[in-house]
C-alpha positions in Angstrom: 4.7 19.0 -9.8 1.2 19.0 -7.2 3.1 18.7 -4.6 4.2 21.9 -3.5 0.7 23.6 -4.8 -0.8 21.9 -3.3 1.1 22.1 0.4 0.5 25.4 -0.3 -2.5 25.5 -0.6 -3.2 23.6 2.5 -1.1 24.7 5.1 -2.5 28.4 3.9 -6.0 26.8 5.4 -4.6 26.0 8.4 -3.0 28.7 9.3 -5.6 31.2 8.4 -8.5 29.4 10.3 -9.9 31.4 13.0 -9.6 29.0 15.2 -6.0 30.4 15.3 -6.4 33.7 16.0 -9.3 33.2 18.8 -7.4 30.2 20.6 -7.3 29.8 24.1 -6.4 27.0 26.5 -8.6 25.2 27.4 -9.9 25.6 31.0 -9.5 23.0 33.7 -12.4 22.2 35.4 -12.6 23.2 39.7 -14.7 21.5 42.1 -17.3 24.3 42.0 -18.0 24.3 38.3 -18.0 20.5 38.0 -22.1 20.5 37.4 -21.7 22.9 34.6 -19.1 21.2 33.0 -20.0 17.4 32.4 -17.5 16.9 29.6 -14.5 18.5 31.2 -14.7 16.0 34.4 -16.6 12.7 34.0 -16.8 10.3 36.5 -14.4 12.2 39.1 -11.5 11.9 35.6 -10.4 15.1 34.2 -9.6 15.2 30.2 -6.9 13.9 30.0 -3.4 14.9 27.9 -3.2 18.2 28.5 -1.2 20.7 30.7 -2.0 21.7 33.7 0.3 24.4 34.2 -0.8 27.3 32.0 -2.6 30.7 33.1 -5.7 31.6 31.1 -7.6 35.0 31.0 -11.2 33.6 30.8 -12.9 37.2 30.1 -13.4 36.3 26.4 -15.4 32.5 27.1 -19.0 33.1 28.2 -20.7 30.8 30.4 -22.9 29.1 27.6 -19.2 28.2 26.0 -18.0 26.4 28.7 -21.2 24.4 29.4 -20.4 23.2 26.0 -17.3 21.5 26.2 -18.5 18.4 25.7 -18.7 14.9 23.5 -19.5 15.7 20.2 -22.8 13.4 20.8 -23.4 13.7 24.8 -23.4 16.5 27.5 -22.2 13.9 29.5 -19.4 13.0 28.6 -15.7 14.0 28.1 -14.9 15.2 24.8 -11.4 13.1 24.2 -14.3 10.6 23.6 -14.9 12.2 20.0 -13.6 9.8 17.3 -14.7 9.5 13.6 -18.4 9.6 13.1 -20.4 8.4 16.1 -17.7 5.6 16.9 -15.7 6.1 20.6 -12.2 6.8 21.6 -11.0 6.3 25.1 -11.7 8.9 27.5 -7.7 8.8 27.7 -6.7 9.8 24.3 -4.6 12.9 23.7 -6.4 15.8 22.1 -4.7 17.5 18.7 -6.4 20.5 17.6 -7.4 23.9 17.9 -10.5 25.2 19.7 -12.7 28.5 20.5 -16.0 29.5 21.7 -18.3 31.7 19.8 -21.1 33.2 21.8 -22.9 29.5 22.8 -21.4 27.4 20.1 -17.8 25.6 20.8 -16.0 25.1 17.6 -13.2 22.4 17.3 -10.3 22.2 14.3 -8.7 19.1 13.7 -6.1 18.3 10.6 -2.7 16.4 9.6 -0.7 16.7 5.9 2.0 14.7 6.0 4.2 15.8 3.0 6.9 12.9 2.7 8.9 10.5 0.0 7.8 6.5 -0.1 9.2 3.7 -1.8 7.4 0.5 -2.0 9.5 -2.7 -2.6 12.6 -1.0 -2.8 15.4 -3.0 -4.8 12.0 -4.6 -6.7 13.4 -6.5 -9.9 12.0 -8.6 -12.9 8.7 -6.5 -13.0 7.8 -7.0 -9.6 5.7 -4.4 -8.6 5.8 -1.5 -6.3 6.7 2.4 -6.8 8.0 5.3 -5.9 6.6 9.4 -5.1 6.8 12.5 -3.7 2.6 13.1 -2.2 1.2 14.5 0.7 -1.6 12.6 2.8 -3.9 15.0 4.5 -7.3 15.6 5.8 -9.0 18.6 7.5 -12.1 18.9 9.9 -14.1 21.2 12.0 -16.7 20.6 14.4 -19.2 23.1 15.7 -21.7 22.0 18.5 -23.8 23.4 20.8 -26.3 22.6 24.0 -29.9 23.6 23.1 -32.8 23.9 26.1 -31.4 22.2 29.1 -31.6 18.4 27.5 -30.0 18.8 23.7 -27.0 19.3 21.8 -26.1 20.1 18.4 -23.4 19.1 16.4 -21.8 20.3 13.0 -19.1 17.8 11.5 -17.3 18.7 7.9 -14.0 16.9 6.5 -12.2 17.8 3.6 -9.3 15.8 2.1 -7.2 17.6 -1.0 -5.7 14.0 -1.4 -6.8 13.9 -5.2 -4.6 16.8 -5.6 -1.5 16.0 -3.1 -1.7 12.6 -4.1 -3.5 12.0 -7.3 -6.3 10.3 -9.0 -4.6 7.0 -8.3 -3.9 7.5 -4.7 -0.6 6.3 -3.6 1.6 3.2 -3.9 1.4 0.8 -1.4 1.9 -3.1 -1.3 -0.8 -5.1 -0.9 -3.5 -2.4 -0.4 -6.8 -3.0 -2.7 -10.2 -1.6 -2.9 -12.0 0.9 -5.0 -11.7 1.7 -9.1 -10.3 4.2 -11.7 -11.1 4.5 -15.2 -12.9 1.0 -14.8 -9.6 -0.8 -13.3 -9.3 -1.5 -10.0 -6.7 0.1 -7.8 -3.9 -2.6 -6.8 -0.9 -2.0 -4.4 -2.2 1.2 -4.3 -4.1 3.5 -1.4 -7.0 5.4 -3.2 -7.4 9.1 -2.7 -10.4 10.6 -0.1 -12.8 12.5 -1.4 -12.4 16.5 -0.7 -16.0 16.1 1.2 -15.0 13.3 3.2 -17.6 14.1 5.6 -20.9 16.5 6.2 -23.0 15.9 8.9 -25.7 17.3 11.5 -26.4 15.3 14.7 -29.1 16.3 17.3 -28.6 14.3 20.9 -31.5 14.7 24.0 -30.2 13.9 27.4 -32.7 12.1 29.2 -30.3 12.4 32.3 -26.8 12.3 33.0 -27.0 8.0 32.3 -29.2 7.9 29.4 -29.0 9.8 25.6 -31.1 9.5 22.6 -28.9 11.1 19.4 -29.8 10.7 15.4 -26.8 11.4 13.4 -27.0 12.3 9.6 -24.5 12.4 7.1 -24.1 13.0 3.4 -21.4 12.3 3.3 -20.9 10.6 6.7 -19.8 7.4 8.5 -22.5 4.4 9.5 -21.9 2.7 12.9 -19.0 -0.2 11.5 -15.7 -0.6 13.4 -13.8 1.2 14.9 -12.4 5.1 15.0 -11.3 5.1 11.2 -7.5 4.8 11.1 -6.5 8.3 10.6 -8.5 9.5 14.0 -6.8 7.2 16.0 -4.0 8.4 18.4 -2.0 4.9 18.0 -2.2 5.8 13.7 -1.7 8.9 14.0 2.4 9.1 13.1 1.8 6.5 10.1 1.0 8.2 7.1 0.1 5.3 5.4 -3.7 3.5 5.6 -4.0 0.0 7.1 -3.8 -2.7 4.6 -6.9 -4.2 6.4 -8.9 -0.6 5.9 -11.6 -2.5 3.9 -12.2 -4.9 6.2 -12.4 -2.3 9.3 -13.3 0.6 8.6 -13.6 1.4 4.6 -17.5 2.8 5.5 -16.2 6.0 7.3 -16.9 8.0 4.1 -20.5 7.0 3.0 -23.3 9.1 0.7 -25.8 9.1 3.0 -26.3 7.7 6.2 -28.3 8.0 9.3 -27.5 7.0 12.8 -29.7 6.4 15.7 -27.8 5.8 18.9 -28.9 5.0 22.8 -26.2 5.0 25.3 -26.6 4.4 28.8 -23.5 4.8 31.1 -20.4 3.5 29.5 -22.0 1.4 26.8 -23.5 2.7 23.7 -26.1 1.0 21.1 -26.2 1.9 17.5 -28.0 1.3 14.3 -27.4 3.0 10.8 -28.9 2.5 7.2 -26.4 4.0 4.6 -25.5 3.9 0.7 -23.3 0.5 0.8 -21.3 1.5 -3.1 -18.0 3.2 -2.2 -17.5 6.3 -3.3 -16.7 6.6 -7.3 -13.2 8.1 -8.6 -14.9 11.9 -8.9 -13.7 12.8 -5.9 -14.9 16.2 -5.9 -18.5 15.7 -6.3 -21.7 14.1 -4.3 -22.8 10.6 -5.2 -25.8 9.0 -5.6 -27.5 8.4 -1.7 -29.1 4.7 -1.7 -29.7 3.7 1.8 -29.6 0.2 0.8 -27.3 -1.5 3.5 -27.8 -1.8 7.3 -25.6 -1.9 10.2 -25.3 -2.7 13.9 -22.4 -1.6 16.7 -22.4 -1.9 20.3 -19.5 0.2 21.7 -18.5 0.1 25.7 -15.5 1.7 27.3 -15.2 0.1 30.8 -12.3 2.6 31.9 -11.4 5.6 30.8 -8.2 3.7 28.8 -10.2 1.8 26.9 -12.6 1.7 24.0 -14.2 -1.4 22.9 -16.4 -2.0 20.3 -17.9 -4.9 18.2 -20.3 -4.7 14.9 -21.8 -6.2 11.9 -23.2 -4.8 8.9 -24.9 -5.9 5.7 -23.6 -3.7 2.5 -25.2 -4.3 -0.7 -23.2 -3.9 -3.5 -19.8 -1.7 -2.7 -17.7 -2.1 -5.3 -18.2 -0.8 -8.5 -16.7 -3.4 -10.6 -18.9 -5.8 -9.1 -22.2 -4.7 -8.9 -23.7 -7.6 -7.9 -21.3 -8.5 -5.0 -22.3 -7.7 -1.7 -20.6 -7.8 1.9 -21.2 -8.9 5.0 -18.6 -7.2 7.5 -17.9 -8.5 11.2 -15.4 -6.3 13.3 -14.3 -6.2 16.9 -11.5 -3.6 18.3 -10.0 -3.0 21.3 -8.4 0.9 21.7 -6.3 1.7 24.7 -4.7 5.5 25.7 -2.8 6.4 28.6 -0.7 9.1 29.5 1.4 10.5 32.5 2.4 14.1 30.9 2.2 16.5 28.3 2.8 15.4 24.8 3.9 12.0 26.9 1.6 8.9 26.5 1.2 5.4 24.9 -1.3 4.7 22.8 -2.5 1.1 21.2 -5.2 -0.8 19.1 -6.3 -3.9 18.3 -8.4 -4.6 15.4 -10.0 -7.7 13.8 -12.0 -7.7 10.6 -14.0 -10.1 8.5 -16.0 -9.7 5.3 -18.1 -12.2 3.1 -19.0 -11.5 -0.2 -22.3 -12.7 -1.2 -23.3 -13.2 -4.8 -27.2 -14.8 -5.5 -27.0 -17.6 -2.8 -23.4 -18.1 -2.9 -21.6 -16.9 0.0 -17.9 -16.9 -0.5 -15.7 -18.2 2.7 -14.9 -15.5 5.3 -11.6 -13.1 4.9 -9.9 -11.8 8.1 -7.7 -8.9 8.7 -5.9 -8.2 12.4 -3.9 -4.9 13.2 -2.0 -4.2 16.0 -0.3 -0.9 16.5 1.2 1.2 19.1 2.5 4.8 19.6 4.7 5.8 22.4 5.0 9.4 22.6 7.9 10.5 25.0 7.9 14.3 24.6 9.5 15.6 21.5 10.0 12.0 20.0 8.0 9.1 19.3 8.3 5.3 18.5 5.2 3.5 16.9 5.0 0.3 15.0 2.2 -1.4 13.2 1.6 -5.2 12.4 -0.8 -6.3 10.0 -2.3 -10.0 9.0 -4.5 -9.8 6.2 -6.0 -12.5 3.5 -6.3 -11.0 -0.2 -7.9 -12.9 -2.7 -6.4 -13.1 -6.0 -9.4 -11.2 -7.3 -8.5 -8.2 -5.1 -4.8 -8.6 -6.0 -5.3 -8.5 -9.7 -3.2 -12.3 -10.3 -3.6 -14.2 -13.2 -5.2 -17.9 -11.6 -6.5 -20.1 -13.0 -10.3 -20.0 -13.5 -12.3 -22.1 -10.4 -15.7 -24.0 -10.5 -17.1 -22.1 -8.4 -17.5 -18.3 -7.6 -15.4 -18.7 -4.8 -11.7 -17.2 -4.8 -8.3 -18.0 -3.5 -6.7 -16.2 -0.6 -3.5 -15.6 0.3 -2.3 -15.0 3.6 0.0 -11.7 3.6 1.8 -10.4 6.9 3.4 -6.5 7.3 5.2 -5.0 9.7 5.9 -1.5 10.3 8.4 0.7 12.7 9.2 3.9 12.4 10.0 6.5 14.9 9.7 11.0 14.4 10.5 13.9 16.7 8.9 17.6 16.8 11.2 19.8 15.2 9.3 22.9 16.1 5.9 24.5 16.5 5.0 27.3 14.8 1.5 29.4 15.4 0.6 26.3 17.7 1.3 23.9 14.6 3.4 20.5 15.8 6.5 20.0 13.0 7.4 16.6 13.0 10.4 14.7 10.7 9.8 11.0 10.6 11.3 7.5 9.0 9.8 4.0 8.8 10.1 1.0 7.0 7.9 -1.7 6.5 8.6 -5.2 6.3 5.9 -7.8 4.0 6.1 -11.3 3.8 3.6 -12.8 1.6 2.3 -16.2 1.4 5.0 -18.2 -1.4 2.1 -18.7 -4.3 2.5 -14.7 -4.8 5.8 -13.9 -4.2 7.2 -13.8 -7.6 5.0 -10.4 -8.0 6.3 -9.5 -5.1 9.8 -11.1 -3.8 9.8 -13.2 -0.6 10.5 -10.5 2.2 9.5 -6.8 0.1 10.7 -4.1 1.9 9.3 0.4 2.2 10.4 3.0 3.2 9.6 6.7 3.7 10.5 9.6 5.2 7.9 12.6 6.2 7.4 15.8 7.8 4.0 16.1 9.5 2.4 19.3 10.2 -0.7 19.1 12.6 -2.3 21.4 15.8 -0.8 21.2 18.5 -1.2 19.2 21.6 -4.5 21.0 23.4 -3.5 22.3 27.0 -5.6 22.9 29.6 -4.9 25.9 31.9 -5.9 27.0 35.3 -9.1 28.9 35.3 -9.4 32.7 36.4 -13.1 32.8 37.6 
């Protein structure tokens, strides 16, 4: 079975990193060292979601370390900003991974497998669909920056995903989830796998003063500027292991094969413009694919208080699919992510997302499809409560149903509806790795026209153990 290989395998990478053996706490910022910190205290706020209790010896960080704790893509600001890609998190957000300095550069580990059992449409009968596995959701990703001169600062960004092994070729079951092919078929009530490069990118940001950056992010593979933090960088997703049934209406884009960014932010807002390859990436997941730069995209992200992240874009992707080469999409998203917390590993976390494609054909342009999530994670020290609802409209294309053929190009939707609660406590940490054991069950109630693939109310469950870094504290420095 690739399970246990492949958990193995994994959690071996974790806990060899050397991010491990050269952790330290990270320092809290005191009025005198304010100036040469921007990101550890923005706007009178210190980072947030970390302890402020523990000690630190601070004779192994050199100065040109701590100047560096930072955004990912700005000196100036806080780095619980960094999300997935260029897109923003609240200054707020809780902060799971492991970090180090080496000589100038700061280098950040971040990571998650999720080992579990799920069952989709449990008690299924008369060939509705659904299924049933033992896999292991995970990702993996290190950042490595560094401030150049007195005005820039270079990033490093790689991702890795082993889901094709944990998983499979085939991804994962799960109701009502679409997108992307194998072996010419397209993958139904199924989550496809990420690629092991899910991401690869160098970004270069000049600070023209503490208001105003200039940054060019490139990525092969990378993530254009479309929607928000991708689902499984987002505190308020982070104890679901499965992907949002709306992920290809939100944020589908966040593993493209080439892409380049150019960003201008000034105070808390944040304009952005990317050209990218708009096809998906293909089922060799192990591989590069073809860079295009073909589709365009626009985002304009603000974040008015340090609890909230808001961001609203559009793009133009030519041709994303595979199977339907000469379909394109234009996607409209809007999201609103909030973080607040009072204590360690004690905070609530939420988001609300809204997304809307049109597929275009020749001059045809099909009507607009809409997805809207809404989830929440309340952590409240060793355990946690989270839930997730979901509205999305599948067409019976996406959904693989026999119709009947139409006149026109056009589709049917069907209006499907999911909730999710499920609830987890930390176990134990080992080598400053959170265990977690988790349950949740889903709830679906799609429109009537499809339930006889499906049943009227369908009903998941899973259970999980989640291994990820731990929370990152933040100790009183010894100057």
């Amino acid at each position: 079975m690739r399970f246990p290989y492949s958990l193995t395998l994994l959690a071996g990478t974790l806990l060899a990193t050397p991010a491990l053996a050269q952790h330290h706490p990270t320092p809290a910022p005191a009025d005198t060292t304010r100036q040469t910190m921007p990101g550890m205290n923005h706007a009178g706020h210190n980072m947030p979601g970390m302890s402020q209790s523990a000690e630190m010896d601070h004779s192994s960080m050199d100065h040109g370390g701590l100047e560096n704790m930072s955004h990912a893509y700005s000196r100036n600001l806080p780095m619980n900003r960094n999300g997935s890609g260029t897109a923003w998190n609240p200054d707020n957000t809780p902060m799971y991974m492991w970090m180090h300095h080496k000589g100038a550069w700061m280098i950040m580990n971040h990571g998650a497998i999720s080992p579990r059992f799920t069952s989709q449409n449990i008690g299924r009968k008369n060939g509705q669909r659904g299924g049933s596995t033992f896999d292991a959701p995970n990702w993996f990703m290190t950042m490595a920056q560094r401030n150049i001169g007195q005005k820039g600062l270079l990033n490093f960004t790689a991702m890795l995903s082993l889901d094709v092994i944990t998983d499979g070729n085939n991804g994962y079951p799960l109701l009502f989830q679409s997108g992307e092919a194998l072996k010419g078929q397209p993958l139904v009530d199924r989550q496809h796998p990420h690629d092991l490069f899910s991401s690869l990118s160098i970004a270069y940001t000049h600070a023209f003063n503490q208001d105003v950056d200039l940054s060019l992010y490139v990525g092969y593979p990378g993530e254009p500027a479309i929607g928000p933090v991708a689902f499984m960088h987002r505190i308020s997703a982070m104890p679901n292991p499965d992907a949002a049934l709306g992920h290809h209406w939100q944020d589908a884009t966040h593993i493209t094969f080439g892409v380049a960014t150019l960003g201008l932010r000034y105070k808390q807002f944040k304009l952005e413009g990317s050209n990218f390859t708009g096809r998906e990436p293909d089922e060799h997941r192990f591989g590069f694919d073809k860079p295009r730069a073909d589709s365009w995209a626009g985002r304009l992200n603000w974040n008015p208080t340090p609890a909230l992240a808001l961001q609203v874009s559009r793009a133009f992707i030519k041709s994303p699919e595979t199977l339907a080469p000469e379909e394109d999409v234009k996607r409209t998203t809007a999201s609103i992510i909030q973080s607040s917390s009072w204590g360690e590993y004690r905070y609530i976390t939420s988001a609300l997302v809204w997304g809307m494609n049109q597929h275009v054909q020749g001059s045809h342009t099909d009507k607009a499809s809409h997805s809207v999530l809404a989830e929440t994670n309340v952590q409240l020290g060793k355990p946690a409560v989270y839930g997730r609802y979901e509205f999305v409209q599948k067409s019976d294309e996406e959904l693989q149903l026999p119709t009947p053929e139409y006149p026109t190009a056009s589709h049917p939707t069907f209006n499907v509806h999911s909730l999710t609660v499920g609830a987890n406590y930390r176990v134990a940490q080992v080598a400053n790795i959170d265990f977690t054991l988790g349950a949740q069950a889903t709830v679906y109630r799609p429109e009537e026209a499809i339930r006889p693939y499906y049943g009227s109310t369908p009903v998941s469950g899973q259970v999980y153990l989640r291994l990820n870094p731990s929370l990152m504290k933040m100790g009183k420095m010894k100057m």
